[in-house]
LOTORDREN-558045 format. One record per residue: x, y, z of N, C-alpha, C in turn. Coordinates in nm, 3 decimals. Layout:
N
<r n_xx="X" n_yy="Y" n_zz="Z" ca_xx="X" ca_yy="Y" ca_zz="Z" c_xx="X" c_yy="Y" c_zz="Z"/>
...
END
This chain:
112
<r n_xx="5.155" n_yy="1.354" n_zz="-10.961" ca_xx="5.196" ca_yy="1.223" ca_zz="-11.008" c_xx="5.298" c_yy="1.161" c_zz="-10.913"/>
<r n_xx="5.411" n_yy="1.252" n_zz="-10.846" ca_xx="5.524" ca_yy="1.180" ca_zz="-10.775" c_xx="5.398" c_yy="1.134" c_zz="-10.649"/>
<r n_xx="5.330" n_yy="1.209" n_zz="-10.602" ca_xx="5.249" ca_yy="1.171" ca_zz="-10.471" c_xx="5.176" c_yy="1.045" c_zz="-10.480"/>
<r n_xx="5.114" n_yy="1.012" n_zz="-10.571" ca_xx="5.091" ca_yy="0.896" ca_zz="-10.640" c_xx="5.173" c_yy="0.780" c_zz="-10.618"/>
<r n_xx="5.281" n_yy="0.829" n_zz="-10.693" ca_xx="5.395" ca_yy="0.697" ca_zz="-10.683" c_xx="5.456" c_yy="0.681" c_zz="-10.564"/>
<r n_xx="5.462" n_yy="0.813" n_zz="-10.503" ca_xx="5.552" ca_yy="0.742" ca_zz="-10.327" c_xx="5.416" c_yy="0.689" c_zz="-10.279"/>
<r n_xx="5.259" n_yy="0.727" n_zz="-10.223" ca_xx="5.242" ca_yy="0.611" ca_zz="-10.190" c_xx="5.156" c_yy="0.480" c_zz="-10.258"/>
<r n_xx="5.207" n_yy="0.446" n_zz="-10.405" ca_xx="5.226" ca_yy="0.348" ca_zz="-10.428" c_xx="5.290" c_yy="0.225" c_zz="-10.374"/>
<r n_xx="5.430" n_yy="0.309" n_zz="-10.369" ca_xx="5.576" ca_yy="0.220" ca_zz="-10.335" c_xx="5.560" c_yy="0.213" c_zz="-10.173"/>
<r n_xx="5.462" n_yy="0.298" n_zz="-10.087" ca_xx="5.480" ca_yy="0.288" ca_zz="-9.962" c_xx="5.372" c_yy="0.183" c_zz="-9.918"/>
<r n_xx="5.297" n_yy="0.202" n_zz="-10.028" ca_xx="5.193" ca_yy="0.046" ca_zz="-10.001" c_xx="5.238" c_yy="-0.059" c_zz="-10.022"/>
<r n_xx="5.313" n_yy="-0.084" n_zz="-10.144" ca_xx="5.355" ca_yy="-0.200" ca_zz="-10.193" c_xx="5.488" c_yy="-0.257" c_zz="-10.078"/>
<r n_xx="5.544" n_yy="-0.197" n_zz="-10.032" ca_xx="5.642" ca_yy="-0.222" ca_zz="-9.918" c_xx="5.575" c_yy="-0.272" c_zz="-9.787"/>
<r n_xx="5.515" n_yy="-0.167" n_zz="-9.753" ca_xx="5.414" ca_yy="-0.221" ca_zz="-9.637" c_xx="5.374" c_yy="-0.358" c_zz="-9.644"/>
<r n_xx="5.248" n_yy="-0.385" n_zz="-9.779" ca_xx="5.205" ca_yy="-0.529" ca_zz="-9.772" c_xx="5.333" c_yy="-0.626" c_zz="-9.782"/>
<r n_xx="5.422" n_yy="-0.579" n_zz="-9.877" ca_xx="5.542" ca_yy="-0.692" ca_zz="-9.830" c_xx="5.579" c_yy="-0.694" c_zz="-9.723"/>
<r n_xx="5.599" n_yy="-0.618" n_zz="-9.654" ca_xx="5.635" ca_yy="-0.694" ca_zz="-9.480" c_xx="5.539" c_yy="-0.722" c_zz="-9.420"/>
<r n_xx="5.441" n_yy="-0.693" n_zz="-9.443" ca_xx="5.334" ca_yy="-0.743" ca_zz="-9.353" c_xx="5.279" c_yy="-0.896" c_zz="-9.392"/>
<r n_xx="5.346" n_yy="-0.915" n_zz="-9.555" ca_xx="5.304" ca_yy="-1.051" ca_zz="-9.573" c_xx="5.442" c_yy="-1.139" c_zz="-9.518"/>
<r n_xx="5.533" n_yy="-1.051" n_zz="-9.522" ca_xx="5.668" ca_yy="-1.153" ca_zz="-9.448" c_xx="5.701" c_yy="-1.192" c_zz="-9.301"/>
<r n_xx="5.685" n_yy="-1.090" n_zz="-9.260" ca_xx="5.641" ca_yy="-1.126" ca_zz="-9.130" c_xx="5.548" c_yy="-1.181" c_zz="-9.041"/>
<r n_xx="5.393" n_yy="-1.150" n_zz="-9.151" ca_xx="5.271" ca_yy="-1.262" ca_zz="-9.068" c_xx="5.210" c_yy="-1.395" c_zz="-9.172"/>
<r n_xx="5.288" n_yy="-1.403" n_zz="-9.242" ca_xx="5.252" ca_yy="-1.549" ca_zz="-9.308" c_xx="5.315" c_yy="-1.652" c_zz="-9.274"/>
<r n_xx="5.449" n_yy="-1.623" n_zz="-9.203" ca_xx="5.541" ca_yy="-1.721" ca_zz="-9.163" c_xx="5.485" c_yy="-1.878" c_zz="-9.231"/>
<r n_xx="5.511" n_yy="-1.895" n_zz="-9.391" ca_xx="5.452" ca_yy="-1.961" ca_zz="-9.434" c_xx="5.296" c_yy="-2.069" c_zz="-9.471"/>
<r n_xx="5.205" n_yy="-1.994" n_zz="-9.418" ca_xx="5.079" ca_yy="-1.985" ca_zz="-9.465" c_xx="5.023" c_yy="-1.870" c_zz="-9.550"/>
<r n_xx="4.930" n_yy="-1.952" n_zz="-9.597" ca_xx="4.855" ca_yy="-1.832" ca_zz="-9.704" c_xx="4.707" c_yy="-1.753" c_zz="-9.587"/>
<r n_xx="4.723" n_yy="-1.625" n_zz="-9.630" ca_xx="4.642" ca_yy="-1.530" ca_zz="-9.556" c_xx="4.469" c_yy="-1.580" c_zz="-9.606"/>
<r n_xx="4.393" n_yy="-1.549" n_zz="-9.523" ca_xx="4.250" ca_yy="-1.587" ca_zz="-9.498" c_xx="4.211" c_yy="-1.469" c_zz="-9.537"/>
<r n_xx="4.078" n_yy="-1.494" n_zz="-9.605" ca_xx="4.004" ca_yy="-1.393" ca_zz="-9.628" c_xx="4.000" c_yy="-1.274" c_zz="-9.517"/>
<r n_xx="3.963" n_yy="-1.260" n_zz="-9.388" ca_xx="4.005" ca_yy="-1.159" ca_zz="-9.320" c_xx="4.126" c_yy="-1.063" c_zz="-9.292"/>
<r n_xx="4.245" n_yy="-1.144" n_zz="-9.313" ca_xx="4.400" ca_yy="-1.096" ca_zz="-9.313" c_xx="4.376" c_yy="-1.037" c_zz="-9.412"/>
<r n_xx="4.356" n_yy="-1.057" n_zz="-9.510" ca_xx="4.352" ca_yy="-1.004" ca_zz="-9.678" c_xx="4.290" c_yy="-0.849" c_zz="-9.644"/>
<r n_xx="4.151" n_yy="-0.843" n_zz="-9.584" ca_xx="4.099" ca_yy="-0.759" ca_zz="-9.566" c_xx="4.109" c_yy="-0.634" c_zz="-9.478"/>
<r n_xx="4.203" n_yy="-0.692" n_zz="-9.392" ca_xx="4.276" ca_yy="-0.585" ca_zz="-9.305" c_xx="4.384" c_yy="-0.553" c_zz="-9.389"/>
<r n_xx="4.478" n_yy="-0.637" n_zz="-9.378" ca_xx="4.593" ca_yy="-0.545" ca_zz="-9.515" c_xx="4.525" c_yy="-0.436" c_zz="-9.595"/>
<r n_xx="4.424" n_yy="-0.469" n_zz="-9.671" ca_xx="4.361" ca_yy="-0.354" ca_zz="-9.755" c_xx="4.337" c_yy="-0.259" c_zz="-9.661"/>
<r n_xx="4.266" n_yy="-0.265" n_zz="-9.565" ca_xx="4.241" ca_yy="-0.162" ca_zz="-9.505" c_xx="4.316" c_yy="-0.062" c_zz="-9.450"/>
<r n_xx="4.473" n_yy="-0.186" n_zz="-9.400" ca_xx="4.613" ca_yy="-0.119" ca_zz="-9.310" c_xx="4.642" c_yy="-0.001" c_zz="-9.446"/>
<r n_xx="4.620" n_yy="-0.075" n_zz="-9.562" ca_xx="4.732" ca_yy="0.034" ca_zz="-9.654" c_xx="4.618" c_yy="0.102" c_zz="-9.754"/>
<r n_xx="4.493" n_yy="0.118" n_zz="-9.721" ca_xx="4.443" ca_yy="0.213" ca_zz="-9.776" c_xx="4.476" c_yy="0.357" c_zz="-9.637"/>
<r n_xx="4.486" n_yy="0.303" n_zz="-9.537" ca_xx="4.476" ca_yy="0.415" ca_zz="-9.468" c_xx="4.645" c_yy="0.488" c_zz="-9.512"/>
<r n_xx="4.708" n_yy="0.372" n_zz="-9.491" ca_xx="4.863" ca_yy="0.425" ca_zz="-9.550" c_xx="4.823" c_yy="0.530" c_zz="-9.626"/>
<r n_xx="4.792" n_yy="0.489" n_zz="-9.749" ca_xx="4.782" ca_yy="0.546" ca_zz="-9.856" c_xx="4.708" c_yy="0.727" c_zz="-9.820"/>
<r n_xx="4.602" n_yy="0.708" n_zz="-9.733" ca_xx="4.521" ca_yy="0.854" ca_zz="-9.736" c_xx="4.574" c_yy="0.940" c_zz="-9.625"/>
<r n_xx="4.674" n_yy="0.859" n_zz="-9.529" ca_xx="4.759" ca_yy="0.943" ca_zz="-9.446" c_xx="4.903" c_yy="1.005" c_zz="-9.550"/>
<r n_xx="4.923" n_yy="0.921" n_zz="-9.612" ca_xx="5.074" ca_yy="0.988" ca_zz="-9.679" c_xx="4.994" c_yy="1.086" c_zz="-9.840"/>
<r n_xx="4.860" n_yy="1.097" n_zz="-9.894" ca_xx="4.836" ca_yy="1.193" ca_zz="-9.930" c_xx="4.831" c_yy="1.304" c_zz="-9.892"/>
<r n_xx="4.729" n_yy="1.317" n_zz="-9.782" ca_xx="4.699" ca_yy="1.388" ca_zz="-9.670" c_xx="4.814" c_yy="1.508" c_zz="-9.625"/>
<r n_xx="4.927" n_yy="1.450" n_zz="-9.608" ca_xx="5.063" ca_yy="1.514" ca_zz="-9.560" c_xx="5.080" c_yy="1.581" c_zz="-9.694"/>
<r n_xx="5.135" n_yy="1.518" n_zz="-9.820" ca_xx="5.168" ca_yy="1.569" ca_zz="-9.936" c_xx="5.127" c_yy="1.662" c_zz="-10.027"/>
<r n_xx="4.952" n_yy="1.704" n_zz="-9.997" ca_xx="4.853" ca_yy="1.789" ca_zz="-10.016" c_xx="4.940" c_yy="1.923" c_zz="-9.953"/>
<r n_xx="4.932" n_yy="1.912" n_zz="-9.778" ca_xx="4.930" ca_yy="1.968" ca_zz="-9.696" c_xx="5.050" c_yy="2.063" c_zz="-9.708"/>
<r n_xx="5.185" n_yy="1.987" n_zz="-9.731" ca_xx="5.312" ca_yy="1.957" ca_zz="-9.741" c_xx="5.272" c_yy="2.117" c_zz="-9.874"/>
<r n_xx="5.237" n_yy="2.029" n_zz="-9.963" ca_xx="5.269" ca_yy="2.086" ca_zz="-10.140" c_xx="5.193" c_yy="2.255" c_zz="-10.079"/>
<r n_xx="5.100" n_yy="2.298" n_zz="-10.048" ca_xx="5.001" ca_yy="2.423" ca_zz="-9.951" c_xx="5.116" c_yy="2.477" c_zz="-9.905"/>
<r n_xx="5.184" n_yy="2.393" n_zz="-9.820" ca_xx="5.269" ca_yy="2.513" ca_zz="-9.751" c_xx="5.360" c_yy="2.558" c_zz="-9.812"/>
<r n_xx="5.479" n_yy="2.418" n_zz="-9.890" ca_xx="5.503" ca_yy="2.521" ca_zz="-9.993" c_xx="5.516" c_yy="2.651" c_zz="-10.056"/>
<r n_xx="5.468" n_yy="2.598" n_zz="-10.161" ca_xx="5.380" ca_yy="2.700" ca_zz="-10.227" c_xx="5.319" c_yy="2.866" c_zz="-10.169"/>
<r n_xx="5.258" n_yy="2.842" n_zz="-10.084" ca_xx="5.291" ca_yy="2.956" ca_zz="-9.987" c_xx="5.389" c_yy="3.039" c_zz="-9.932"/>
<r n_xx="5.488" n_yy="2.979" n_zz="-9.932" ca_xx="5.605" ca_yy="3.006" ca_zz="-9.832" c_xx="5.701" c_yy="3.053" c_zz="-9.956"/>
<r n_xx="5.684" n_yy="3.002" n_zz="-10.083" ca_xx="5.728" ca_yy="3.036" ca_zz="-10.244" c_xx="5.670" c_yy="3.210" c_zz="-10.239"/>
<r n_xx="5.548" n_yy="3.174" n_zz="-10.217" ca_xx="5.542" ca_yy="3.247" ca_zz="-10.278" c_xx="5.531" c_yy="3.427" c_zz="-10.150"/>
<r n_xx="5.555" n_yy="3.404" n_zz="-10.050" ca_xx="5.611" ca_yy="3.512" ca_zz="-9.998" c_xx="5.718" c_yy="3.562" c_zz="-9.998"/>
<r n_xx="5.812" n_yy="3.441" n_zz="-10.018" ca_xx="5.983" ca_yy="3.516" ca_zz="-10.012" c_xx="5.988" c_yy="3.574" c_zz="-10.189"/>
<r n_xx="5.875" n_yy="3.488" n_zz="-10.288" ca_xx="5.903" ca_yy="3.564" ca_zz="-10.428" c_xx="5.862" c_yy="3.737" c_zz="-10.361"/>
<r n_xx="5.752" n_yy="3.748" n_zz="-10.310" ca_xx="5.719" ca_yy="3.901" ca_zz="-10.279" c_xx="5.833" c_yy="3.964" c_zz="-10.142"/>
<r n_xx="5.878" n_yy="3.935" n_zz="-10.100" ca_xx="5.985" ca_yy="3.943" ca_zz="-9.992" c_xx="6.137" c_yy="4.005" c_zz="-10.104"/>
<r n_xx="6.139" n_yy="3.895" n_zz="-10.189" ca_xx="6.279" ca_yy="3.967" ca_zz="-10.288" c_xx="6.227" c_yy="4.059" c_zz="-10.403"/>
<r n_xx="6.076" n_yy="4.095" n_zz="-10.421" ca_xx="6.070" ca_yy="4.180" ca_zz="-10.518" c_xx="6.039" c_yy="4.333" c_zz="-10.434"/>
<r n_xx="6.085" n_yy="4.314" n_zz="-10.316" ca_xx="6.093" ca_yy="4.458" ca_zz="-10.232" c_xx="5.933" c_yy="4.437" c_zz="-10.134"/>
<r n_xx="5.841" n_yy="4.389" n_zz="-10.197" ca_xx="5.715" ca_yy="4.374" ca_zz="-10.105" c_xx="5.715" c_yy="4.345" c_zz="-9.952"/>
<r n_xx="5.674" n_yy="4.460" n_zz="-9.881" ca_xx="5.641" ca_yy="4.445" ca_zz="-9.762" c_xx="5.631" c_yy="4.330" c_zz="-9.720"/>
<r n_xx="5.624" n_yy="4.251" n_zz="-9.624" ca_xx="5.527" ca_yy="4.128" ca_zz="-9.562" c_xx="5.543" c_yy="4.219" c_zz="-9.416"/>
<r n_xx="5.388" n_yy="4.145" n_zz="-9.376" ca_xx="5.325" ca_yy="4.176" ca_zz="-9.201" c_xx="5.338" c_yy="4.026" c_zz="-9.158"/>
<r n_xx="5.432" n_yy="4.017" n_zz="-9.074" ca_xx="5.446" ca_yy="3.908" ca_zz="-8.948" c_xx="5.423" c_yy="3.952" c_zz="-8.837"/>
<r n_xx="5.288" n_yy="3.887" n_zz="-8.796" ca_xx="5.279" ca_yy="3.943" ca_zz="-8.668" c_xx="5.213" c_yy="4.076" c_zz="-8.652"/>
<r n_xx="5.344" n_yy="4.172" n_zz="-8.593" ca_xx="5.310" ca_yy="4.287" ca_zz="-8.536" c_xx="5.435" c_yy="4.359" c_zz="-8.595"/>
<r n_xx="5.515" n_yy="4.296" n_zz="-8.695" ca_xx="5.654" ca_yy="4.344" ca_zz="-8.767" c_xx="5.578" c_yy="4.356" c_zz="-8.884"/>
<r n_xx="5.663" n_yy="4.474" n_zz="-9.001" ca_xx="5.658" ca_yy="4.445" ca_zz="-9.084" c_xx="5.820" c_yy="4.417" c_zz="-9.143"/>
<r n_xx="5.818" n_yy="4.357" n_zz="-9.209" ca_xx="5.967" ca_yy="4.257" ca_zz="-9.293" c_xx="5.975" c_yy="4.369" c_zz="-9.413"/>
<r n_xx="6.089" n_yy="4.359" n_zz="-9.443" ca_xx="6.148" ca_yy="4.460" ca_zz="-9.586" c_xx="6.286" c_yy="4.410" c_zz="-9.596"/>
<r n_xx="6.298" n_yy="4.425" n_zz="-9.719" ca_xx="6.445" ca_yy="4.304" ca_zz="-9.807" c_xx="6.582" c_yy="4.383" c_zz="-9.732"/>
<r n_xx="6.543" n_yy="4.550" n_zz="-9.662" ca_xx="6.652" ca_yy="4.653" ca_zz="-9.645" c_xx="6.710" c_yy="4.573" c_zz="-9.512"/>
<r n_xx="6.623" n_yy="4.569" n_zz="-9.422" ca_xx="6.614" ca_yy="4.536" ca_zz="-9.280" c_xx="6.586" c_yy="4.414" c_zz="-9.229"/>
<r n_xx="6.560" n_yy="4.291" n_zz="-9.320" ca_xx="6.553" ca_yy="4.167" ca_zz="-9.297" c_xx="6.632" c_yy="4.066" c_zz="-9.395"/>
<r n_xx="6.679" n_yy="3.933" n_zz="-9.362" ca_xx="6.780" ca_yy="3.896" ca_zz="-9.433" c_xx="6.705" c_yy="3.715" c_zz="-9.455"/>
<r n_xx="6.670" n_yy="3.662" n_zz="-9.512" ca_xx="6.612" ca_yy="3.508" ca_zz="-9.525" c_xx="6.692" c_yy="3.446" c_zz="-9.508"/>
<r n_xx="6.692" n_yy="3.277" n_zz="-9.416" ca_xx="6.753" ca_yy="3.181" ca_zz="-9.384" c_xx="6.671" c_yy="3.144" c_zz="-9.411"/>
<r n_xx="6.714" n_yy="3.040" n_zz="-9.542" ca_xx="6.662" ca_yy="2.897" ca_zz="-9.593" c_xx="6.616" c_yy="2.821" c_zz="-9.519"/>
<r n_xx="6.756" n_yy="2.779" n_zz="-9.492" ca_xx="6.738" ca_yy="2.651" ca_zz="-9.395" c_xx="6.659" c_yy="2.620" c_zz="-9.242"/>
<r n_xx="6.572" n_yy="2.744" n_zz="-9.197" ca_xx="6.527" ca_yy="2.715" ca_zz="-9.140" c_xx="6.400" c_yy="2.860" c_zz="-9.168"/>
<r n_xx="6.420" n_yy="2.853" n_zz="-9.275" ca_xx="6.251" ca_yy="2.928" ca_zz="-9.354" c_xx="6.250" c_yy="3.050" c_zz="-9.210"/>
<r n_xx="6.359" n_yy="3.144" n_zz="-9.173" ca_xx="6.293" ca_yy="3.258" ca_zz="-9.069" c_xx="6.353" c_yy="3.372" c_zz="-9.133"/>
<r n_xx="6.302" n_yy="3.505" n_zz="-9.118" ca_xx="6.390" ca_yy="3.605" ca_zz="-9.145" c_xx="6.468" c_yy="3.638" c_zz="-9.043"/>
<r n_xx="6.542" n_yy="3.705" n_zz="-9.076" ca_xx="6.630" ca_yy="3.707" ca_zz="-8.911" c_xx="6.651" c_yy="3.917" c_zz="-8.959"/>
<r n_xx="6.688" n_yy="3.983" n_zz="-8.848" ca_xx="6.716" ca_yy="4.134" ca_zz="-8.838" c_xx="6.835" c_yy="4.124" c_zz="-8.900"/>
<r n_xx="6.846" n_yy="4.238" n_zz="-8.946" ca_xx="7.019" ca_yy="4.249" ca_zz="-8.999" c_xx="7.088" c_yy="4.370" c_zz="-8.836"/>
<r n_xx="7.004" n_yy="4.495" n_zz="-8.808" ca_xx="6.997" ca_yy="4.541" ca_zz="-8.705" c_xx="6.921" c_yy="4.496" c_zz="-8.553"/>
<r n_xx="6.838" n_yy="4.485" n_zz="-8.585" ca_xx="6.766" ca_yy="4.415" ca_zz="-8.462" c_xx="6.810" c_yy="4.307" c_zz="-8.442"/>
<r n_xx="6.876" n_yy="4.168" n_zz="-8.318" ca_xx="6.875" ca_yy="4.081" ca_zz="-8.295" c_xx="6.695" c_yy="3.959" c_zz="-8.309"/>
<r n_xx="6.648" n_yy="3.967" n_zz="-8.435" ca_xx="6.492" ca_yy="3.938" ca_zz="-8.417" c_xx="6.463" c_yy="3.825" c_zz="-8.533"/>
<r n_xx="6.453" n_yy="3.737" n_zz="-8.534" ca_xx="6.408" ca_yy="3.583" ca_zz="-8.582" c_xx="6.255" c_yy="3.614" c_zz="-8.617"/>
<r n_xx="6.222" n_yy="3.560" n_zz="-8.746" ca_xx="6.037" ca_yy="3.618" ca_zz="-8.774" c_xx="6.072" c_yy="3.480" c_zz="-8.850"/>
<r n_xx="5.954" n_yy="3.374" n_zz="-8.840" ca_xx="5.940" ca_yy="3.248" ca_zz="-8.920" c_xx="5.848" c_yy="3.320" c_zz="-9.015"/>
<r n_xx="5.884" n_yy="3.257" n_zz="-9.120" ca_xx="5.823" ca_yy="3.294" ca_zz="-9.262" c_xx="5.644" c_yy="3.274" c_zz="-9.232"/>
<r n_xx="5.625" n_yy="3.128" n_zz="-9.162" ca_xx="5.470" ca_yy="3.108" ca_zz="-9.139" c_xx="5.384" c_yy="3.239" c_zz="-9.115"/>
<r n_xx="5.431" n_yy="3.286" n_zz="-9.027" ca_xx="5.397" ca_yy="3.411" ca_zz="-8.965" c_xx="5.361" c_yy="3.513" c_zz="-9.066"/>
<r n_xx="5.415" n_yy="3.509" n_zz="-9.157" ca_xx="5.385" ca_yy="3.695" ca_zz="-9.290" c_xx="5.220" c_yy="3.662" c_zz="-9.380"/>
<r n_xx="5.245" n_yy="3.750" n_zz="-9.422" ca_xx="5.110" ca_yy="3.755" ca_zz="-9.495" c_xx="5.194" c_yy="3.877" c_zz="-9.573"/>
<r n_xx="5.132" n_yy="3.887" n_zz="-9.737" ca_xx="5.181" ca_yy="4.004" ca_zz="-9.801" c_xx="5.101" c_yy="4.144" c_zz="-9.778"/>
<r n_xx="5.179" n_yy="4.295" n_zz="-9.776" ca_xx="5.119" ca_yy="4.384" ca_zz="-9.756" c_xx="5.033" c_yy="4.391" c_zz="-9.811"/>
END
């Protein structure tokens, strides 16, 4: 539903500037009309597109560090990760070594 409404609001913004800036007081012609629709349907299926994509990774990435803090192995790579010997940074979604100097991005795991 929020994906919906942002690009709602990202359409409805769009055609307002696009009607403020190219109407400079005339009314749009059947063709203008028809490109606008077109400019912000694509809006619209590019900013789903991401938010789909976006919500996938997510979700994914949820749901390895849930198996990451319930002691579960993960295989990154050619490592395997364990809660003893690896430590999670949020903010940039990697495990990092607590002994080893070694950075593993979360993308990378798959559960044992």
């Amino acid at each position: 539903m929020i994906l919906l409404l942002r690009a709602l609001i990202a359409v409805i913004l769009v055609t307002i500037l696009i009607g403020f800036f190219y109407s400079k007081g005339r009314r749009f012609g059947f063709w203008n009309r028809i490109i606008i629709g077109i400019l912000s349907a694509a809006l619209i299926a590019i900013i789903v597109i991401y938010e789909i994509s976006d919500t996938k990774r997510s979700t994914l990435n949820r749901e390895l560090l849930n198996a990451f803090n319930q002691n579960q192995t993960l295989i990154c790579g050619e490592r395997e990760v364990r809660v003893g010997e690896f430590d999670f940074v949020g903010g940039t979604k990697v495990f990092s070594g607590r002994k080893e100097k070694i950075i593993v991005p979360i993308e990378s795991c798959k559960v044992k």
